[in-house]
Each structure stands twice: as C-alpha cells, then as structure tokens.
Legacy VTK file of the C-alpha trace (Angstrom):
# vtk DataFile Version 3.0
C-alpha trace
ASCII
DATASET POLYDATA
POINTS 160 float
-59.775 -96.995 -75.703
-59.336 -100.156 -74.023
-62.367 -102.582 -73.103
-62.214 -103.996 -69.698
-63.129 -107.588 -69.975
-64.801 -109.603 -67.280
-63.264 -113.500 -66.308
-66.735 -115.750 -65.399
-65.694 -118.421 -63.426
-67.016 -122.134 -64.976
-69.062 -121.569 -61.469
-70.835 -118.638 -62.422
-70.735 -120.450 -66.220
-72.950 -123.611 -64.756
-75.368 -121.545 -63.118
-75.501 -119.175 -66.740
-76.282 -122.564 -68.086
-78.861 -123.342 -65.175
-77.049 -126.348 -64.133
-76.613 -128.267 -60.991
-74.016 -130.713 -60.699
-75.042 -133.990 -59.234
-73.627 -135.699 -56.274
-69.998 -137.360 -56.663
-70.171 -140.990 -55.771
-67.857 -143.296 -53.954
-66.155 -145.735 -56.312
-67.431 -149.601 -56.224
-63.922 -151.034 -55.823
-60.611 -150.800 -54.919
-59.899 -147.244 -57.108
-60.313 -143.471 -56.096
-62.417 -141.249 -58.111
-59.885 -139.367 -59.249
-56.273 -139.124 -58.348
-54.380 -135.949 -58.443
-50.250 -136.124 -59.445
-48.762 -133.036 -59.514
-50.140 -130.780 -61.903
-52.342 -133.522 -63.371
-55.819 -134.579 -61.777
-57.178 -137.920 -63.207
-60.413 -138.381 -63.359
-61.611 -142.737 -63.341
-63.989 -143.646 -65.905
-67.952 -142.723 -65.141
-70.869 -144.464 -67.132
-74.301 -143.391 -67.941
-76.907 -144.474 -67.415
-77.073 -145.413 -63.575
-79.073 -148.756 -63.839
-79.036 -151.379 -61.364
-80.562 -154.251 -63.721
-78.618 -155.493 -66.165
-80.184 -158.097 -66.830
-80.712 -157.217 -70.532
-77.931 -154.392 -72.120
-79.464 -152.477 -74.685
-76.648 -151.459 -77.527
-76.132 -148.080 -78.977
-77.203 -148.256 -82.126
-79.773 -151.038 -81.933
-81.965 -150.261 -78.667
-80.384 -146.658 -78.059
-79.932 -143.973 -80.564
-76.555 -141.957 -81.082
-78.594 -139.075 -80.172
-79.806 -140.425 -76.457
-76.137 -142.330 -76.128
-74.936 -138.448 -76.854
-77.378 -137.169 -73.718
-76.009 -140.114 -71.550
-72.149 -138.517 -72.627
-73.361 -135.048 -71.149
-74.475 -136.448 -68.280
-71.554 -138.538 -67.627
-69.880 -134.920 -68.722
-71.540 -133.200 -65.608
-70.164 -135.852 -63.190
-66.522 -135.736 -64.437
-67.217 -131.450 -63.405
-68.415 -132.130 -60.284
-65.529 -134.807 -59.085
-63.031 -131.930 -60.996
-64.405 -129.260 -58.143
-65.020 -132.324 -55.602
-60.885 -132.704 -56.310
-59.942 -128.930 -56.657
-62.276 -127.347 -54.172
-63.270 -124.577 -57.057
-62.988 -125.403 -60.941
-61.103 -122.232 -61.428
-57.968 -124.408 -60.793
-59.068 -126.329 -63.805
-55.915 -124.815 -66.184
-57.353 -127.145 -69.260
-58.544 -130.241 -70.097
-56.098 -132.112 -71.270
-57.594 -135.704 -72.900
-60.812 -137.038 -72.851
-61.482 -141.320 -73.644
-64.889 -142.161 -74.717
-66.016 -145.583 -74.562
-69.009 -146.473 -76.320
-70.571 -149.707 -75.826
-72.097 -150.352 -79.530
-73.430 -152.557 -81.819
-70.318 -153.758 -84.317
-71.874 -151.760 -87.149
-72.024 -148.541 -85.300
-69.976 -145.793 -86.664
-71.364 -142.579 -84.709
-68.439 -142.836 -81.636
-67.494 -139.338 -81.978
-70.606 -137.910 -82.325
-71.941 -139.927 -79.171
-68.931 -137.680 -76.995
-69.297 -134.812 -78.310
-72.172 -134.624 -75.715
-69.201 -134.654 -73.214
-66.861 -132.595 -75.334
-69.410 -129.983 -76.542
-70.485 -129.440 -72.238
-66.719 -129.186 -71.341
-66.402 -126.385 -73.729
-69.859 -124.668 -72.748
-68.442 -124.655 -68.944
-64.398 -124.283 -69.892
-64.567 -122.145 -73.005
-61.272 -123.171 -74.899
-59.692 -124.445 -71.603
-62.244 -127.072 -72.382
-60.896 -128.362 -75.176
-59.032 -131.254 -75.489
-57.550 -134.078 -77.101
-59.862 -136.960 -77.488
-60.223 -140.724 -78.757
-63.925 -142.096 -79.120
-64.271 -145.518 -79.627
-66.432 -148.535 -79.676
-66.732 -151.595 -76.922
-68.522 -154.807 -77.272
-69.755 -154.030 -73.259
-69.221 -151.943 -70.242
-69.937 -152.064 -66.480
-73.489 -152.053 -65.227
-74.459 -152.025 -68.832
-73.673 -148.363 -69.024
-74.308 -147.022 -72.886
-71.525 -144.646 -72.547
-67.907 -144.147 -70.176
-65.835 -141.427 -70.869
-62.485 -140.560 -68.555
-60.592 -137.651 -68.289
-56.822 -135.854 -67.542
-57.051 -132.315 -66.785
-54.060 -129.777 -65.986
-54.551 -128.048 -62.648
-53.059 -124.793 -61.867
-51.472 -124.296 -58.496
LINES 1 161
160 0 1 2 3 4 5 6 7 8 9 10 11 12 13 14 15 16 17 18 19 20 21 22 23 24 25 26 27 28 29 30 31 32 33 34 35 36 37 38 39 40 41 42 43 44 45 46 47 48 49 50 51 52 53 54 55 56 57 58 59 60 61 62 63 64 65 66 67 68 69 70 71 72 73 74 75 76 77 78 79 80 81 82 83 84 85 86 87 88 89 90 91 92 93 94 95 96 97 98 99 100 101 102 103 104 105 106 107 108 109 110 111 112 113 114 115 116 117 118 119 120 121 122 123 124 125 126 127 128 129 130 131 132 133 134 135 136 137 138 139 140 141 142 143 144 145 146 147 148 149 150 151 152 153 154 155 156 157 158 159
C-alpha cells in the first residue's frame, strides 16, 4: 500500500508558521535588490536592525547578546523570503538555497558567528525543508551599514 504524500508550498509553510513577510524595500544606492542570472537569483546583503541613528553602534557581544543578534538574523531571514517571492512571483520556484554569507558586526573577542545565523539558517529550513539548506560562511566585522548588528546575503537556484 502506497501513502499518497502531500507537497506544502513554503506559502502555505509561512502561514503554518503564522508568518507575514514584511515589505521589500528599495535599495539606498546604485544596486538592485536582487539580481536574477539564469538559474541563479542573488539576493544583496540586508541588515537588522532598521535604525536610523547611528550615532552610537552597539557590538554583538558587548551591548547585544548572541541570542538577540540571532533574532535580528531571522528577521533579516524573513526579508531575504520576501525579495525571493518579490523576484520569483511564488517561492515554489525556489529549487534550493544555494549559499548563505553572514556578517556579524562583533566585538574582536566574539566567537558565537555561527550561532548568530543560524537564526537565518534555522528559518530557511523551517520555510524550505532541505531545499533550505545551504552552504554557509559566518563571520565577524569590525562594522556594518546603519550600524546593523547582523547582514546576511544569499544565492538561491531557481527552477524554470
């Protein structure tokens, strides 16, 4: 006896999940939010958190804990979806995720990188299932734009 075994769309896997995807902004400069090249879509790099003052840049790992730095790398996580379906019309056509870069702007000492993205891995995955997963490098910066904590990019493989 076979089992028939139902597909859920990441769609249908968001909503599961009770989650919205937020608005896809228009890049501050001369770059496109994504750019897709055959069957490759690259996503640019988006930062969390959204903060207009940056006057003073608080450091993971001195004013920020790995644990909130790992929230701010789901977040960024949900806008890298939402430019994916902003790009592909439907994230069906998302065949995998290919490679994911995590930036983390940290104190020197810091050593949690890769658990800070796996807030961004771990989401891909709960969306994707194991078309989520990926290759990945995680690594430490002495700053980022707009004094974001976290900026993660992507390269997905879109099917036709």
């Amino acid at each position: 006896m076979t089992i028939a075994t139902k597909t859920i769309t990441p769609e249908q896997r968001l909503a599961q999940l009770g989650i919205v995807l937020p608005a896809v902004s228009v890049p501050r400069g001369n770059f496109d939010a994504y750019v897709l090249d055959g069957g490759l879509l690259y996503l640019s790099g988006k930062g969390s958190p959204l903060r207009e003052d940056v006057a003073i840049v608080p450091k993971v790992g001195r004013e920020i804990t790995a644990e909130e730095a790992r929230q701010h790398a789901r977040t960024v996580g949900l806008h890298l979806i939402a430019t994916m379906q902003a790009a592909l019309g439907n994230l069906s056509r998302v065949r995998r995720v290919v490679k994911v870069l995590g930036m983390v702007n940290a104190t020197p000492d810091f050593m949690q990188h890769t658990e800070v993205v796996n807030g961004c891995s771990d989401l891909l995955v709960e969306v994707f299932g194991d078309a989520g997963r990926h290759a990945r490098s995680a690594v430490g910066v002495g700053s980022l734009p707009r004094g974001f904590a976290v900026e993660i990019e992507a390269i997905v493989s879109v099917k036709d």
